[in-house]
ROSE-4610 file (N, C-alpha, C; in Angstrom, 1 decimal, always signed):
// ROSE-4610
residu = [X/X/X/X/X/X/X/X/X/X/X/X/X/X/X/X/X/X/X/X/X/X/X/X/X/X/X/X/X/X/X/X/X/X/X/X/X/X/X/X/X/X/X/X/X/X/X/X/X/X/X/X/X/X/X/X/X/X/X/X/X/X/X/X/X/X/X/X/X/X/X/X/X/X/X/X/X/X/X/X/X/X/X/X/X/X/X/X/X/X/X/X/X/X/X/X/X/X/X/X/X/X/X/X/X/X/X/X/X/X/X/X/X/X/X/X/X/X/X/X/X/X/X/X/X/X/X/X/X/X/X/X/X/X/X/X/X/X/X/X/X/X/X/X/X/X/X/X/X/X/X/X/X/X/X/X/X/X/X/X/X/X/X/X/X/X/X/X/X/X/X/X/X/X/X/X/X/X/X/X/X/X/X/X/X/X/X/X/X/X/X/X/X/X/X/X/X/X/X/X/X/X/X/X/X/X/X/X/X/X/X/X/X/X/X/X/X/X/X/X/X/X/X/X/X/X/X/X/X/X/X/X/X/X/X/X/X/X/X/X/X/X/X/X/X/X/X/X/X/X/X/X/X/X/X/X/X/X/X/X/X/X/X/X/X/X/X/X/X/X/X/X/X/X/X/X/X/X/X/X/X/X/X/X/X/X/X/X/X/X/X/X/X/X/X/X/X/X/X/X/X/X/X/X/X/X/X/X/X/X/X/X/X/X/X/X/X/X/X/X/X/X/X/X/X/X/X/X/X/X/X/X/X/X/X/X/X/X/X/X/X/X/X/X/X/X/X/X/X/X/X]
num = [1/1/1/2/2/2/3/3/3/4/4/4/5/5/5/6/6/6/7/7/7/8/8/8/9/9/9/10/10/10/11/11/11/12/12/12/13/13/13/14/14/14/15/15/15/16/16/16/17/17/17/18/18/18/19/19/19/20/20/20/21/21/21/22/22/22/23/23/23/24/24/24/25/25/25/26/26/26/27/27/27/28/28/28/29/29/29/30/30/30/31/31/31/32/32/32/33/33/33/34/34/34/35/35/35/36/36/36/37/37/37/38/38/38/39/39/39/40/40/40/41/41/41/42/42/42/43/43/43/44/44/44/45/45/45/46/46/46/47/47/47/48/48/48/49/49/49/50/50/50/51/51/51/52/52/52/53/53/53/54/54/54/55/55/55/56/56/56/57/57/57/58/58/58/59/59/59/60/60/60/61/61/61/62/62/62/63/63/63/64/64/64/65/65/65/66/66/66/67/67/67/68/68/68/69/69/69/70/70/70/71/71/71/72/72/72/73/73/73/74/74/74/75/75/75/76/76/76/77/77/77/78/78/78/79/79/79/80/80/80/81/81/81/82/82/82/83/83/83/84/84/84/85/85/85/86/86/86/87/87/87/88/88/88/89/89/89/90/90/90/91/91/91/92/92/92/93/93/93/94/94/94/95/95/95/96/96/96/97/97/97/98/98/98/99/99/99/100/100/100/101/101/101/102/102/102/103/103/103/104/104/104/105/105/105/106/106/106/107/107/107/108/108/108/109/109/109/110/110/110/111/111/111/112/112/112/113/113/113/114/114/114/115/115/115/116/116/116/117/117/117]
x = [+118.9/+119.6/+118.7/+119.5/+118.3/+118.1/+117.3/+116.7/+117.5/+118.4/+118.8/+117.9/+118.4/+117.9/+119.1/+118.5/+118.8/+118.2/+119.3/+118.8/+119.8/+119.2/+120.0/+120.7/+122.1/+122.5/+121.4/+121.0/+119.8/+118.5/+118.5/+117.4/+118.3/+119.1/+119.7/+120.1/+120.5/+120.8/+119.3/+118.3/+117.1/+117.1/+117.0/+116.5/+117.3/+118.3/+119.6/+119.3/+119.0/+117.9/+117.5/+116.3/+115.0/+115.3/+116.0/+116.6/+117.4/+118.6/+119.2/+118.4/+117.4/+115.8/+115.3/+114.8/+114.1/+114.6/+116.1/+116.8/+117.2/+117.7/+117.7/+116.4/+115.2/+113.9/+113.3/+113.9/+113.8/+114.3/+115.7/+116.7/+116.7/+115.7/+115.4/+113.9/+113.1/+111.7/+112.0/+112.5/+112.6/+112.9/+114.0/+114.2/+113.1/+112.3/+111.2/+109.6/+109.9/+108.8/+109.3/+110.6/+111.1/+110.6/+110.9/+110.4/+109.4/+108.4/+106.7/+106.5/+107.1/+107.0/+107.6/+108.7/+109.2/+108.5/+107.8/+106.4/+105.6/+105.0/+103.9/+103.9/+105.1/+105.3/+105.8/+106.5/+106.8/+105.4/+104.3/+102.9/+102.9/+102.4/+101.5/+101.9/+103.6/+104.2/+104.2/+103.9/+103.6/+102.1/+101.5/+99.8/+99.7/+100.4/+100.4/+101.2/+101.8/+102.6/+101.8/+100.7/+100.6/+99.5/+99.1/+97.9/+96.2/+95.7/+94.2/+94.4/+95.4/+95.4/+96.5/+97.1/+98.6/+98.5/+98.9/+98.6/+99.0/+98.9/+99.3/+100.9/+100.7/+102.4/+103.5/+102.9/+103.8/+103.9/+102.6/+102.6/+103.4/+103.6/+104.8/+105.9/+106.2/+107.8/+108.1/+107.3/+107.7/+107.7/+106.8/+107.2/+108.3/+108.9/+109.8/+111.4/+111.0/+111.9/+112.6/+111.0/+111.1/+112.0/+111.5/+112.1/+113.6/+114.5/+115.7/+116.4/+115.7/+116.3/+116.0/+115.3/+115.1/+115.9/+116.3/+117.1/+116.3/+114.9/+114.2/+114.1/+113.7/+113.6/+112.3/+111.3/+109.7/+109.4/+109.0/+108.7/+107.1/+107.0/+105.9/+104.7/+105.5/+104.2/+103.6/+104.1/+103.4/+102.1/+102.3/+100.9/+99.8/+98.4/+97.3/+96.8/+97.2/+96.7/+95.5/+95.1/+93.6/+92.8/+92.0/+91.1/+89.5/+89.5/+88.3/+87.5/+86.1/+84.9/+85.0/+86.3/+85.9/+87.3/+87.7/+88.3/+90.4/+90.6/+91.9/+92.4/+93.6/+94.5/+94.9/+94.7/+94.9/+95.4/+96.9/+97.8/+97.8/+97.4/+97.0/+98.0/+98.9/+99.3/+99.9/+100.3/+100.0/+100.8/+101.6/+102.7/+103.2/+104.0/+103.9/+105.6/+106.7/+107.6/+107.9/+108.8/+109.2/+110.5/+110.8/+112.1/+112.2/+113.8/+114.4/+114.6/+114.6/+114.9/+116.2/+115.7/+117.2/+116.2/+117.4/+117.0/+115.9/+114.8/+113.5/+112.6/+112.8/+111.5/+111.8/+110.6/+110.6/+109.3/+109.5/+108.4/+107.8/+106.6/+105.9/+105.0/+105.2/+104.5/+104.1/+102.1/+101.5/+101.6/+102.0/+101.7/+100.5/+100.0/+98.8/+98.9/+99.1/+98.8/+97.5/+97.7/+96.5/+96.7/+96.4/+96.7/+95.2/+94.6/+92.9/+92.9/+92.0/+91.7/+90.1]
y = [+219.4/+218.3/+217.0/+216.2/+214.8/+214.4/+213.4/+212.5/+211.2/+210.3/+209.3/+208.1/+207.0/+205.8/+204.8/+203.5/+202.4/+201.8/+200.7/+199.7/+200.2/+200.5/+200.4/+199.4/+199.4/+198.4/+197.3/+198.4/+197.5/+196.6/+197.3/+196.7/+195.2/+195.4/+194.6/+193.3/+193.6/+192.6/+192.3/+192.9/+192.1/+191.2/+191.7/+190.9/+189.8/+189.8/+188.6/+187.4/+188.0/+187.1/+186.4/+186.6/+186.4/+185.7/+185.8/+184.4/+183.6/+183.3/+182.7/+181.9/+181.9/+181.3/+180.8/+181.1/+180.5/+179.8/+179.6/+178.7/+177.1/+177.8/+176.6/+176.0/+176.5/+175.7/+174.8/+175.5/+174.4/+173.8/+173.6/+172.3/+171.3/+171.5/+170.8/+170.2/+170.9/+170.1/+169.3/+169.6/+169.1/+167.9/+167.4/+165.8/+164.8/+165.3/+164.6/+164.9/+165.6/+165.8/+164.7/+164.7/+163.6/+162.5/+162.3/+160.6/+160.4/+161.3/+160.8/+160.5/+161.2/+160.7/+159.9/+159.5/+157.9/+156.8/+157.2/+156.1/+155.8/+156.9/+157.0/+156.6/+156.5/+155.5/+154.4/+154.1/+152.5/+152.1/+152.4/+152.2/+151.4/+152.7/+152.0/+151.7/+151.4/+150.2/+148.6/+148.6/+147.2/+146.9/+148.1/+147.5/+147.3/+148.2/+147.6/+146.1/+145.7/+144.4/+143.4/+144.0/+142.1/+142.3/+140.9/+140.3/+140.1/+140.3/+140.5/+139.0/+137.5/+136.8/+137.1/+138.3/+138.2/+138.8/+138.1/+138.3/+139.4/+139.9/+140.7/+140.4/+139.8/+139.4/+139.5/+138.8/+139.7/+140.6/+141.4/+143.2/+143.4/+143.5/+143.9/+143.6/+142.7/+142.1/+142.9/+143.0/+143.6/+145.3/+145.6/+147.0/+147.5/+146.2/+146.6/+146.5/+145.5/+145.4/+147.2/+147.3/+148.8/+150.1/+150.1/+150.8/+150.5/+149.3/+148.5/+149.9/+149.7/+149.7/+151.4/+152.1/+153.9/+153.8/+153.4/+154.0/+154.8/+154.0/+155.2/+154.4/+154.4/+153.9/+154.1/+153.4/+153.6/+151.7/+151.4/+150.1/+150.1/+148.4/+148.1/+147.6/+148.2/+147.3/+148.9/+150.2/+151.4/+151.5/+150.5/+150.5/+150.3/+150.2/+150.1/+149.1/+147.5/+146.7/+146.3/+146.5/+146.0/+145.7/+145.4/+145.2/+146.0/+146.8/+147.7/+146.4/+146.7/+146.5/+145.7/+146.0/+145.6/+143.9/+144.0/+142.8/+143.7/+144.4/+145.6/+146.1/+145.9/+146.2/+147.4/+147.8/+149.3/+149.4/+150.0/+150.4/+152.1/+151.9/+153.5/+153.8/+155.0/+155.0/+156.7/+156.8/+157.8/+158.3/+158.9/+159.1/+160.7/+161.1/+162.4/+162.5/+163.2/+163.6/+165.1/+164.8/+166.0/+166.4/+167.4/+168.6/+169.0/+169.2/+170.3/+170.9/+172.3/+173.4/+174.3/+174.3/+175.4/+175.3/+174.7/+174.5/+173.8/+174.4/+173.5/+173.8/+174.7/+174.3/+173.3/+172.8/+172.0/+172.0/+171.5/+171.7/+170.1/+170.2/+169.0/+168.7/+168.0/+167.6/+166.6/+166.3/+165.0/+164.9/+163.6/+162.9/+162.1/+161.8/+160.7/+160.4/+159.1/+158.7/+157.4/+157.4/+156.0/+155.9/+154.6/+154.3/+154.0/+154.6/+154.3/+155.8/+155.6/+156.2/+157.6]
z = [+122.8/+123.4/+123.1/+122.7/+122.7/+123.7/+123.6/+124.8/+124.5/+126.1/+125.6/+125.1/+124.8/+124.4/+125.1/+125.2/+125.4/+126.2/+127.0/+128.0/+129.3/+130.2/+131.4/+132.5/+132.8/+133.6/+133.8/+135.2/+136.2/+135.3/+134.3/+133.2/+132.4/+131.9/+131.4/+132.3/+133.6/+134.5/+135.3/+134.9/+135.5/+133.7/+133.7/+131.8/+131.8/+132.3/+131.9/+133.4/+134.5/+135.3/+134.9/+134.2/+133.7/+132.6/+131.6/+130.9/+131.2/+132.2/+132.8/+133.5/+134.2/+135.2/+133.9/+133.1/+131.7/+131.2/+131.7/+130.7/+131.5/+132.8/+133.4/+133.6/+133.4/+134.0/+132.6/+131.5/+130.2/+130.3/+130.5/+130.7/+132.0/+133.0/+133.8/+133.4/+132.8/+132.4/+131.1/+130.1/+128.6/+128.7/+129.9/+129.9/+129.9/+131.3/+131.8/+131.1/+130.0/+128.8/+127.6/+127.3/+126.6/+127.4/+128.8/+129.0/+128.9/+128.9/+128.8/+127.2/+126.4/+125.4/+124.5/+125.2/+125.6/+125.3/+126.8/+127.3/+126.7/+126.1/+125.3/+124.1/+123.6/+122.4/+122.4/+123.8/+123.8/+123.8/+124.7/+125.0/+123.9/+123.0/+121.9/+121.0/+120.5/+120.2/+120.4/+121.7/+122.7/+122.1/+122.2/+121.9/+120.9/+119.4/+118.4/+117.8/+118.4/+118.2/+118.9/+120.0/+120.7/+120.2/+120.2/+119.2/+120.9/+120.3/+120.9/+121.9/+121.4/+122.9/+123.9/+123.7/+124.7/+125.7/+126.8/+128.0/+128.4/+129.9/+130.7/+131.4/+131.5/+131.5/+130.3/+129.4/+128.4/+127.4/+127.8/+127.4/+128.3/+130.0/+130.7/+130.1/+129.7/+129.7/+128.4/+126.9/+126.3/+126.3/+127.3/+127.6/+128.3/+129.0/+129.9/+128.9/+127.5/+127.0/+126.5/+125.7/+125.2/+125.8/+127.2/+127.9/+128.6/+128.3/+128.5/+126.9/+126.3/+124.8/+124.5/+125.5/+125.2/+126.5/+127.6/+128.6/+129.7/+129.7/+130.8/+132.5/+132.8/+134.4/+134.2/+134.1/+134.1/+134.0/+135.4/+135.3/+134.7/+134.6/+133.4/+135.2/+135.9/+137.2/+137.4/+136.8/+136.8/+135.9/+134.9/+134.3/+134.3/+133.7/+134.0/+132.4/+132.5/+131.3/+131.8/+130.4/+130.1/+128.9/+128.4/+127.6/+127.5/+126.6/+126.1/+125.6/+125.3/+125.2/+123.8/+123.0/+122.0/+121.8/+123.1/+123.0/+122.6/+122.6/+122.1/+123.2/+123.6/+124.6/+125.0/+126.0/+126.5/+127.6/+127.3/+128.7/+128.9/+129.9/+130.7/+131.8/+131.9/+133.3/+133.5/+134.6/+135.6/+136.4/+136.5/+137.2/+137.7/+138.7/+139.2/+138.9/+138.4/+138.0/+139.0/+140.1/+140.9/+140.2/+139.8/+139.3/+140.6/+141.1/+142.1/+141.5/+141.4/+141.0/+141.8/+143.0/+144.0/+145.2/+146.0/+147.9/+147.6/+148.6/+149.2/+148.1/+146.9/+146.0/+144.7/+144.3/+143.4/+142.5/+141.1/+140.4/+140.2/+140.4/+140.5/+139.4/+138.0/+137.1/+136.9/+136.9/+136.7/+135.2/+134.8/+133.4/+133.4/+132.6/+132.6/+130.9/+130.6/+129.1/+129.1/+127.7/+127.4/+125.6/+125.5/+124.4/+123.5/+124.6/+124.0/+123.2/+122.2/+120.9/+121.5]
């Protein structure tokens, strides 16, 4: 007599779980991985376009343009402008991204970028 083979019900519907949960939890993080890197390129878009006298006011305005024109909700008063040592513009910023997932839990992801080298 042989010995069976396969996958069992209970095996198959734990397995089908377990990608069903993997799949919604990609499709709830992938968005808010896209906006960071969004950000991160309007960033250093903005730094590359303004010239070593442009103010802080309007690195915001054109950051804020950037982000009018990707569709993200990420204001330019979240950032961190400044000037390195060598006189070269550097926007830094920092932000905490909460996912709900189902009921009372949620997944809580810190971003942090910089456009320094």
């Amino acid at each position: 007599m042989k010995k069976q083979q396969g996958v069992a019900l209970s095996g198959l519907l734990m397995w089908s779980l377990v990608l069903v949960l993997g799949a919604i939890m990609g499709m709830k993080v992938v968005p808010a991985t896209l906006e960071y890197f969004k950000i991160k390129k309007a960033a250093e878009n903005v730094v590359a376009k303004a010239g070593s006298n442009a103010t802080v006011p309007e690195i915001r305005a054109a950051f804020d343009r950037q982000m009018q024109i990707d569709h993200v909700e990420f204001s330019s008063r979240d950032l961190d402008v400044h000037k390195n040592a060598r006189g070269a513009v550097v926007i830094g910023f920092d932000y905490e991204k909460r996912i709900p997932l189902f009921a009372n839990v949620s997944l809580v992801i810190d971003y942090k970028g910089s456009t320094a080298e």
